[in-house]
C-alpha positions as CSV (number, residue, x, y, z in Angstrom):
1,X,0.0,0.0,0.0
2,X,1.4,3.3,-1.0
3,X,2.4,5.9,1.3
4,X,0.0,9.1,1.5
5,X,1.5,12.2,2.3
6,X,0.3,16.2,2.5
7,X,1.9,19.3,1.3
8,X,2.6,21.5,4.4
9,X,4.8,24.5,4.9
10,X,7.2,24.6,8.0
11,X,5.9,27.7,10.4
12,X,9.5,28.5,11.5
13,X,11.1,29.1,7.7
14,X,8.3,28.2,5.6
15,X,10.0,25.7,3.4
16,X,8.0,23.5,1.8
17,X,7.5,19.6,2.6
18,X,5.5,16.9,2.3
19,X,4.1,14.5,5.7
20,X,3.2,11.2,5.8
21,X,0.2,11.4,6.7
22,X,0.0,8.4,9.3
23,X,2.8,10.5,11.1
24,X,2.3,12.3,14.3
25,X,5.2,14.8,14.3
26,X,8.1,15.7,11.7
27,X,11.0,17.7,11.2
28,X,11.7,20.5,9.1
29,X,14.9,19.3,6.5
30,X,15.8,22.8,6.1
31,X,16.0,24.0,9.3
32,X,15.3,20.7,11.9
33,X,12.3,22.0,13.4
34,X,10.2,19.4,15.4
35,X,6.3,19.7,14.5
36,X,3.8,18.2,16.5
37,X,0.8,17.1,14.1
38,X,-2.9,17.0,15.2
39,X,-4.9,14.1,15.3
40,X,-7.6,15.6,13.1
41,X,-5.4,17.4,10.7
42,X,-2.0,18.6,9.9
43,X,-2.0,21.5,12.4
44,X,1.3,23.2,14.0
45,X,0.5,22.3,17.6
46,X,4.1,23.0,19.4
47,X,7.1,24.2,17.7
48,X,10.6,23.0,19.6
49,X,13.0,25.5,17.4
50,X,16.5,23.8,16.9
51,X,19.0,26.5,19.1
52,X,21.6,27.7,18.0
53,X,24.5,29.8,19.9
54,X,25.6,32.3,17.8
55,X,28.4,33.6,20.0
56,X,30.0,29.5,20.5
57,X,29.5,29.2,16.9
58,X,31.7,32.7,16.2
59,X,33.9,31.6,18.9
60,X,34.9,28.4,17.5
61,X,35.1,29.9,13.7
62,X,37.6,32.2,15.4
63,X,39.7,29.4,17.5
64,X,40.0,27.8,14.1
65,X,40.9,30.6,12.2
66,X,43.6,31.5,15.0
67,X,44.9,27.2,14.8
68,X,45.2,27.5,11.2
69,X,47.4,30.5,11.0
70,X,49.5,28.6,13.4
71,X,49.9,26.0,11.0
72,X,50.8,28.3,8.4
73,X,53.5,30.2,10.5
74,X,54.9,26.3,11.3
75,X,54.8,25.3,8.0
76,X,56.5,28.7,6.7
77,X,58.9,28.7,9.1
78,X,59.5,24.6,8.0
79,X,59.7,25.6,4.5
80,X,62.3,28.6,5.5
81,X,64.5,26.5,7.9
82,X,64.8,23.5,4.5
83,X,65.5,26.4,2.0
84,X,68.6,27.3,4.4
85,X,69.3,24.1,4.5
86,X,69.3,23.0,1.0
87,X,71.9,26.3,0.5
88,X,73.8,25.3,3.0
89,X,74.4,21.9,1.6
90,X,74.2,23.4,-2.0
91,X,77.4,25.7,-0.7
92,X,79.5,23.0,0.3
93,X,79.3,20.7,-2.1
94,X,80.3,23.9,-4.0
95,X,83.4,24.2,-1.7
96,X,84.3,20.3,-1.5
97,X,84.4,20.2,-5.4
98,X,87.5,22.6,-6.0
């Protein structure tokens, strides 16, 4: 037996979806908002919003902006410190072959 579902519109960002319609609550795909569904018909009875922390969010873009310009400084100054090598071994093999 096929699946029935109905069109309904998510009240927190109003995207578009489709509900079974044997289902008592769903979620939004676009923006994970749990909907309650009425008995009698597809109703928005309770909304539980997904949270999100803004400031933890910027916080940890920061932290890993900070760690990869760490990286890049290490791996600059590992690139530098070879370079100096590679002279310095480039020199005296200049030197050793007169």
């Amino acid at each position: 037996m096929p699946i029935k579902f109905v069109p309904m519109i998510c009240p927190q960002c109003g995207s578009q979806m489709d509900v079974p319609v044997d289902k008592d609550m769903c979620f939004c795909a676009a923006c994970g908002t749990k909907i309650l569904i009425n008995d009698d018909s597809i109703k928005t009875i309770n909304i539980n919003q997904r949270v999100t922390d803004d400031a933890r969010i910027a916080e940890a873009q920061a932290k890993a902006k900070v760690a990869q310009g760490r990286q890049n400084t290490i791996l600059k100054a590992i690139v530098i410190v070879a370079v100096f090598v590679l002279d310095i071994i480039i020199f005296m093999v200049v030197l050793s072959s007169r």
